[in-house]
C-alpha atoms as a printed R data frame, in Angstrom:
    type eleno elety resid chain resno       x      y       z
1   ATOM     1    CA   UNK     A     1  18.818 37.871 125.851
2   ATOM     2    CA   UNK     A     2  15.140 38.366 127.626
3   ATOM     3    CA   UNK     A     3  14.700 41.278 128.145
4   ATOM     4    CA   UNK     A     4  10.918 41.949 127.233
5   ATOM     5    CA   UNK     A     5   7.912 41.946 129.386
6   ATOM     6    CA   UNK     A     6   4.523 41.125 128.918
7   ATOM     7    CA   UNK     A     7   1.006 41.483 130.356
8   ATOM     8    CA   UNK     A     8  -1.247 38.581 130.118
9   ATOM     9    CA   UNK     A     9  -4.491 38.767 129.574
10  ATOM    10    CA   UNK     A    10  -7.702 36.630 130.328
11  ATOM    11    CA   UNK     A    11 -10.373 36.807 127.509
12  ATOM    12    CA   UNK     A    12 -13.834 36.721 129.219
13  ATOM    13    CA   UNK     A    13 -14.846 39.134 132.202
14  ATOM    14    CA   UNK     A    14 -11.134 40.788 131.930
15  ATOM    15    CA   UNK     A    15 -10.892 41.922 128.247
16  ATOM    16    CA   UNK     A    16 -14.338 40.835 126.835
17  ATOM    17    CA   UNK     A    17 -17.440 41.251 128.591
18  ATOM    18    CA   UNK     A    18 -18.616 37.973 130.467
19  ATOM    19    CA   UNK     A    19 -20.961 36.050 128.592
20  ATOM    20    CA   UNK     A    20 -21.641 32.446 129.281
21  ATOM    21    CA   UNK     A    21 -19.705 30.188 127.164
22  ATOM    22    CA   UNK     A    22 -19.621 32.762 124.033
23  ATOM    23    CA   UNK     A    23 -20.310 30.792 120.781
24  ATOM    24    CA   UNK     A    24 -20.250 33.962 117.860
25  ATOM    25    CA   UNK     A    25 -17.732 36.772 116.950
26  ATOM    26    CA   UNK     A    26 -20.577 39.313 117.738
27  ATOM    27    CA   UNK     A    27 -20.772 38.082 121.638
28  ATOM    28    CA   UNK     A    28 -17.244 39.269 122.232
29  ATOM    29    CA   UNK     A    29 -17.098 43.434 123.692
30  ATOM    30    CA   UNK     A    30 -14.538 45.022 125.027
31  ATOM    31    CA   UNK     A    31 -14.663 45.709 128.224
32  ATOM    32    CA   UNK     A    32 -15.053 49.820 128.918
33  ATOM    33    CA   UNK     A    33 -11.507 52.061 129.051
34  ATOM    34    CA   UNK     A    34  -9.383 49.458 128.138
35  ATOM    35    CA   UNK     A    35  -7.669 50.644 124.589
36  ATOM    36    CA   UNK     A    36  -6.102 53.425 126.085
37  ATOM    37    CA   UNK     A    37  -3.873 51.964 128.638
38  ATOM    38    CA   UNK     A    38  -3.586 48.642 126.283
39  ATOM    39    CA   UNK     A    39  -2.142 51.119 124.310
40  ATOM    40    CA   UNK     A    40   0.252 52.739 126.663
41  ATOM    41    CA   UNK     A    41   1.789 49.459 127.820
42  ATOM    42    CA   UNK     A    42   2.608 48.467 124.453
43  ATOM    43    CA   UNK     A    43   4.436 52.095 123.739
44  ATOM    44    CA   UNK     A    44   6.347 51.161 127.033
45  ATOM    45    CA   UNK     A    45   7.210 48.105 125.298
46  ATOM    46    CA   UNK     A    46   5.306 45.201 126.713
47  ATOM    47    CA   UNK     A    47   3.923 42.482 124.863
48  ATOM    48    CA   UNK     A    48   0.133 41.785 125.311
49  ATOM    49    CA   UNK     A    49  -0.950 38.363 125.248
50  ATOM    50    CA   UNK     A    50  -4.377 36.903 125.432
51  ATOM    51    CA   UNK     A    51  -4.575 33.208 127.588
52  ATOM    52    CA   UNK     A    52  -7.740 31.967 127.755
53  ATOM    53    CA   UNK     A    53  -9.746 28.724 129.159
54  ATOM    54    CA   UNK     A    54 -11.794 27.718 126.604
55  ATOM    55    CA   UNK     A    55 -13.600 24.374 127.797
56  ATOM    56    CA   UNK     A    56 -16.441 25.037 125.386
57  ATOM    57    CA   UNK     A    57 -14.033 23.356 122.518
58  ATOM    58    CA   UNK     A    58 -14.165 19.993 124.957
59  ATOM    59    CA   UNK     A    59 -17.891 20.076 125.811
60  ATOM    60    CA   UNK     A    60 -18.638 20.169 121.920
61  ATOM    61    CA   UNK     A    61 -20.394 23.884 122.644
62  ATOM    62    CA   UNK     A    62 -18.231 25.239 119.828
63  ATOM    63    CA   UNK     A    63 -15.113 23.851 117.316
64  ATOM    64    CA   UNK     A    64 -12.152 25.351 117.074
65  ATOM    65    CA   UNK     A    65 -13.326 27.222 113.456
66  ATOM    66    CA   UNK     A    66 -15.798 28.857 115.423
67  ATOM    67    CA   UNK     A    67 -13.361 30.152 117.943
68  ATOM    68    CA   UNK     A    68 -10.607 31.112 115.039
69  ATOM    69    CA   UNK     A    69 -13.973 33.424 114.039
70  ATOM    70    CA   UNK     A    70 -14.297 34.748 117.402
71  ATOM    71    CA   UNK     A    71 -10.758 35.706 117.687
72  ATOM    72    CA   UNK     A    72 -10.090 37.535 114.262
73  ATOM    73    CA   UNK     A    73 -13.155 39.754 115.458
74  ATOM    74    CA   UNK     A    74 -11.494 40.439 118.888
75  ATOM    75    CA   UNK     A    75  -8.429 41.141 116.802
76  ATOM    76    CA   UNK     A    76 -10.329 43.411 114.751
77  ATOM    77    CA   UNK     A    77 -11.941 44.873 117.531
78  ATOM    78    CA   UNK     A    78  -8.620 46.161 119.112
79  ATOM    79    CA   UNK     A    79  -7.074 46.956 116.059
80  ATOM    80    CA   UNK     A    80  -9.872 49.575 115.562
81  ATOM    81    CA   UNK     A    81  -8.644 51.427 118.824
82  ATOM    82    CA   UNK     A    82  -5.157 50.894 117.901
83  ATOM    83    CA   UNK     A    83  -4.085 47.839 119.916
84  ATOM    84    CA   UNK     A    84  -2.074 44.695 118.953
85  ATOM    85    CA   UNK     A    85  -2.258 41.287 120.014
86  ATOM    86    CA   UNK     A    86   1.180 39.732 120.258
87  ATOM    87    CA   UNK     A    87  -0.132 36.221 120.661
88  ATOM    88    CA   UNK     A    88  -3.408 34.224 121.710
89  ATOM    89    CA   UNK     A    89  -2.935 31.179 123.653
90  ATOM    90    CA   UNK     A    90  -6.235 28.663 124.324
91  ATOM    91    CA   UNK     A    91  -6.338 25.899 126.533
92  ATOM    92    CA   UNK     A    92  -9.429 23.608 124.812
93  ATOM    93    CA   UNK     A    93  -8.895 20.767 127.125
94  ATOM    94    CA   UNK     A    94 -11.820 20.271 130.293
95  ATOM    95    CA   UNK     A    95 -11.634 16.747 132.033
96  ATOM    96    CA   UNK     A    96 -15.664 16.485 132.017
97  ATOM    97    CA   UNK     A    97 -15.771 17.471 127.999
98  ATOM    98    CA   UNK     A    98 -17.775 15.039 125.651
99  ATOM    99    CA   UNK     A    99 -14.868 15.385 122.878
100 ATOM   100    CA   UNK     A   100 -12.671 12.587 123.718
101 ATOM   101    CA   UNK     A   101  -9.346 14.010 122.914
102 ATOM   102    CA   UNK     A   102  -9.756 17.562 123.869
103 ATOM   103    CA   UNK     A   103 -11.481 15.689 127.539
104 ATOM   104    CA   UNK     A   104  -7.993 15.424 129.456
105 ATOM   105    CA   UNK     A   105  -5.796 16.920 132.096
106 ATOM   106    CA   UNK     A   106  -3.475 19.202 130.970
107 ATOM   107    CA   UNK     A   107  -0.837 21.127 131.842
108 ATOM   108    CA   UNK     A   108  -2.203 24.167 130.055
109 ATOM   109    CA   UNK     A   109  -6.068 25.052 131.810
110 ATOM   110    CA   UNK     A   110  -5.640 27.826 134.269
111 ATOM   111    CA   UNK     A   111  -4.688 27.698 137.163
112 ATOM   112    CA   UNK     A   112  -1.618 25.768 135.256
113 ATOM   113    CA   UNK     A   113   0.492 28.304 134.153
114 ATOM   114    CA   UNK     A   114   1.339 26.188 131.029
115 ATOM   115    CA   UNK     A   115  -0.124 28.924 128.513
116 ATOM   116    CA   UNK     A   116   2.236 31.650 130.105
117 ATOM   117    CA   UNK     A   117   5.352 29.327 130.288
118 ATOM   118    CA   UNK     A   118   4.663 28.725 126.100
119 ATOM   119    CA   UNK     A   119   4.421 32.497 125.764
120 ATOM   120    CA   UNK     A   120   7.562 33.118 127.610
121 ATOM   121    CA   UNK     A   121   9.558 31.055 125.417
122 ATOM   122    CA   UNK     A   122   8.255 31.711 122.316
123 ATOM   123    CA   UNK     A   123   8.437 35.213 122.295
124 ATOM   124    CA   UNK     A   124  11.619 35.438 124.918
125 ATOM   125    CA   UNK     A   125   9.487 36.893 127.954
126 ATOM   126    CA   UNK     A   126  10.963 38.439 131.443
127 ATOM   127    CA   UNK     A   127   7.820 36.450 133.032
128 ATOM   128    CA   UNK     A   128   9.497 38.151 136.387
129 ATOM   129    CA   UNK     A   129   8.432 41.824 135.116
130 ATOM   130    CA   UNK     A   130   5.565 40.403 133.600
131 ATOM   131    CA   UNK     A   131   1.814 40.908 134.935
132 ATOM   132    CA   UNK     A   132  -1.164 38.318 134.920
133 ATOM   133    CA   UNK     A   133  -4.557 40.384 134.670
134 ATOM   134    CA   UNK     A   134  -7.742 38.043 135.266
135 ATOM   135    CA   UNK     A   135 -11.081 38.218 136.537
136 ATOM   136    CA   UNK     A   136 -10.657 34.921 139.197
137 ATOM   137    CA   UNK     A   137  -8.309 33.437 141.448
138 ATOM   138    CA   UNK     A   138  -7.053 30.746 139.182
139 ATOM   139    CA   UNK     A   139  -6.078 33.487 136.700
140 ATOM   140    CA   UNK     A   140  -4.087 34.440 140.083
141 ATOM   141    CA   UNK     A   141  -2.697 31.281 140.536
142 ATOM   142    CA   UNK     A   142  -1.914 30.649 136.768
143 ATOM   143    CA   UNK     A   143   0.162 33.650 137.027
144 ATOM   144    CA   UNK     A   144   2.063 33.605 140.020
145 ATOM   145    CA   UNK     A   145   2.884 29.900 139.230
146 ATOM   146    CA   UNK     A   146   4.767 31.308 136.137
147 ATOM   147    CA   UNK     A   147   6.632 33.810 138.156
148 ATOM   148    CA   UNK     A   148   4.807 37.105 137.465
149 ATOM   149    CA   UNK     A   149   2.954 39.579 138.915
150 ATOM   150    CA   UNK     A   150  -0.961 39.799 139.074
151 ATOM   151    CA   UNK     A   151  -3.818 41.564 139.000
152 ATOM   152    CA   UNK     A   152  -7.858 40.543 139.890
153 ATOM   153    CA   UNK     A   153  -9.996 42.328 138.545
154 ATOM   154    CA   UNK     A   154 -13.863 42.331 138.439
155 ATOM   155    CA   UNK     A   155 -16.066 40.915 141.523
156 ATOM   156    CA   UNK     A   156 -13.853 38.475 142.532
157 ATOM   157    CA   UNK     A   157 -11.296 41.328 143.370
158 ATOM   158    CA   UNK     A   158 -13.718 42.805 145.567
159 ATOM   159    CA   UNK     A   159 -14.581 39.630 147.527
160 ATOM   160    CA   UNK     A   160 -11.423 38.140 147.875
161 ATOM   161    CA   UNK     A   161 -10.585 35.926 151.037
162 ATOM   162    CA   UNK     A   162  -7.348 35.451 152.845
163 ATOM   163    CA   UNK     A   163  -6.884 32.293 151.889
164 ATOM   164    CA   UNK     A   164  -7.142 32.676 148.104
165 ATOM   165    CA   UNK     A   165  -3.907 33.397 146.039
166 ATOM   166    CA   UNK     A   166  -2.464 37.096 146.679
167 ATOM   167    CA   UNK     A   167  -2.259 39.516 143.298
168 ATOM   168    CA   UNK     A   168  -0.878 42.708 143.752
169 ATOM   169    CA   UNK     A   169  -3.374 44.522 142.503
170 ATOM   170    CA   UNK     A   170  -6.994 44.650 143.169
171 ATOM   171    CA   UNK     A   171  -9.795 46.276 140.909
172 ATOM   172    CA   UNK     A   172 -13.004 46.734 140.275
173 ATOM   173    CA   UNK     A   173 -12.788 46.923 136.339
174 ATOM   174    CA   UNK     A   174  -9.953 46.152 134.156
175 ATOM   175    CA   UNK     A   175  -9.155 49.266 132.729
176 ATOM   176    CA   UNK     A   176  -8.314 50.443 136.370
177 ATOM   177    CA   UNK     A   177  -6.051 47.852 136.863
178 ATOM   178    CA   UNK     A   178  -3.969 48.474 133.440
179 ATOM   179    CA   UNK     A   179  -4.040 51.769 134.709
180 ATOM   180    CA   UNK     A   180  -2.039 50.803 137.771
181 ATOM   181    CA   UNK     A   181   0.152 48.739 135.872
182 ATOM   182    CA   UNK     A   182   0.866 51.330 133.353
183 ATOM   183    CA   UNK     A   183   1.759 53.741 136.539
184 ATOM   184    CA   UNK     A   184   3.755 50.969 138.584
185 ATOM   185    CA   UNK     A   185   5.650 50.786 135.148
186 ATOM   186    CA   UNK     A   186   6.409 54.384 134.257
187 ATOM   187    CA   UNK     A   187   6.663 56.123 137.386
188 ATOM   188    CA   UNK     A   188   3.959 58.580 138.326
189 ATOM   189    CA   UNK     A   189   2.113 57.947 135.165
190 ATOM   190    CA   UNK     A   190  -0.754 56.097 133.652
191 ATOM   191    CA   UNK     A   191  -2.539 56.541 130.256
192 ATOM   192    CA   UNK     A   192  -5.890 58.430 129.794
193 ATOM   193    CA   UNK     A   193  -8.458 58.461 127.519
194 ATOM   194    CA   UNK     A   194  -6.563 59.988 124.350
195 ATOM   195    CA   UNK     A   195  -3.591 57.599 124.853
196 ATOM   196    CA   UNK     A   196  -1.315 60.019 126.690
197 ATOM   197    CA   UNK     A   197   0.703 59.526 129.890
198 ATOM   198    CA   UNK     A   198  -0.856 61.781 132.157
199 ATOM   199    CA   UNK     A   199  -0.198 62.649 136.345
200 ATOM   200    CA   UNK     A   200  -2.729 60.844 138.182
201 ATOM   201    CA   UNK     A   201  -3.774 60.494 141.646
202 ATOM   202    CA   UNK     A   202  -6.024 57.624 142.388
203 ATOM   203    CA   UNK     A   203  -4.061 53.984 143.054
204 ATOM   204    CA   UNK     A   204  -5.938 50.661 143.058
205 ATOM   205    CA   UNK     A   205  -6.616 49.421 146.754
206 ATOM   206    CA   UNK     A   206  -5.195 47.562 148.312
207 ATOM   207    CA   UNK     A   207  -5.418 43.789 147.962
């Protein structure tokens, strides 16, 4: 039976700093405040799973060891504040890449919601209760094309148009909007900075 949830995450600009094209484990950072209501979600029993476009494997910027690399330190990274990755799901593919096979459409590169469909069978996911969290509108799209809820987060959140895709939450940073999803999830409640589930007042505005 599905029963469990998930929030998905993008990797660069939502839970990593943006860099261009990263190409070492040491250019992925968190992004500030986002351990403690990683953490939270996870105690209220969503899964947390990273999907990220990573066209830099088809352009021949990086291989795939060097991104294995990348990830075990972004692994490491959250483990040190106490956060688990449930899965990591990378779409390598870009349609102007110089690596022949990896240089194709797909039905995985955001705004295809092919990454989040994987995840939801594999690990048996309510995509309906589940949240999208990314820093552009294609993260957007990727998610409400799998049937769950979003969040934008970052610049693009603040400049949104009408005619881009709708999330249902808009923020400036990510932690905020993990915040909102931890309250939306547990009533009046959200998680602070030592991992409790505390009253708060400030909501997200409006998209």
């Amino acid at each position: 039976m599905t029963t469990k949830a998930a929030v998905f995450l993008d990797r660069d600009g939502t839970l990593t700093e943006p860099r261009h094209y990263p190409r070492r484990p040491e250019d992925l950072v968190l992004r500030p405040g986002v351990a403690p209501p990683l953490r939270a979600l996870r105690d209220a029993g969503y899964a947390l799973v990273l999907v990220t476009n990573q066209s830099g494997l088809a352009r021949g910027l990086f291989d795939r060891r060097a991104l294995d690399a990348m990830h075990v330190h972004l692994r490491a990274l959250l483990a040190a504040s106490g956060v688990a990755l449930d899965a990591i799901h990378v779409c390598p593919h870009h349609v102007d890449g110089t690596v022949p096979e990896l240089s194709v459409a797909c039905a995985c590169r955001k705004p295809a919601p092919g990454m989040l469909l994987r995840a939801g069978r594999e690990l048996g996911l309510d995509l309906g209760r589940s949240w999208m969290v990314g820093d552009f509108p294609t993260d957007v799209e990727a998610g409400l094309r799998a049937g769950c809820r979003t969040a934008l987060v970052g610049p693009a959140a603040m400049r949104r148009t009408p005619e881009g895709p709708r999330p249902d939450v808009c923020a400036a940073d990510t932690a905020d909007a993990l915040r909102e999803i931890a309250l939306r999830s547990a009533g009046p409640l959200a998680a602070d900075q030592d991992h409790q589930l505390t009253r708060i007042t400030r909501r997200s505005p409006p998209c």
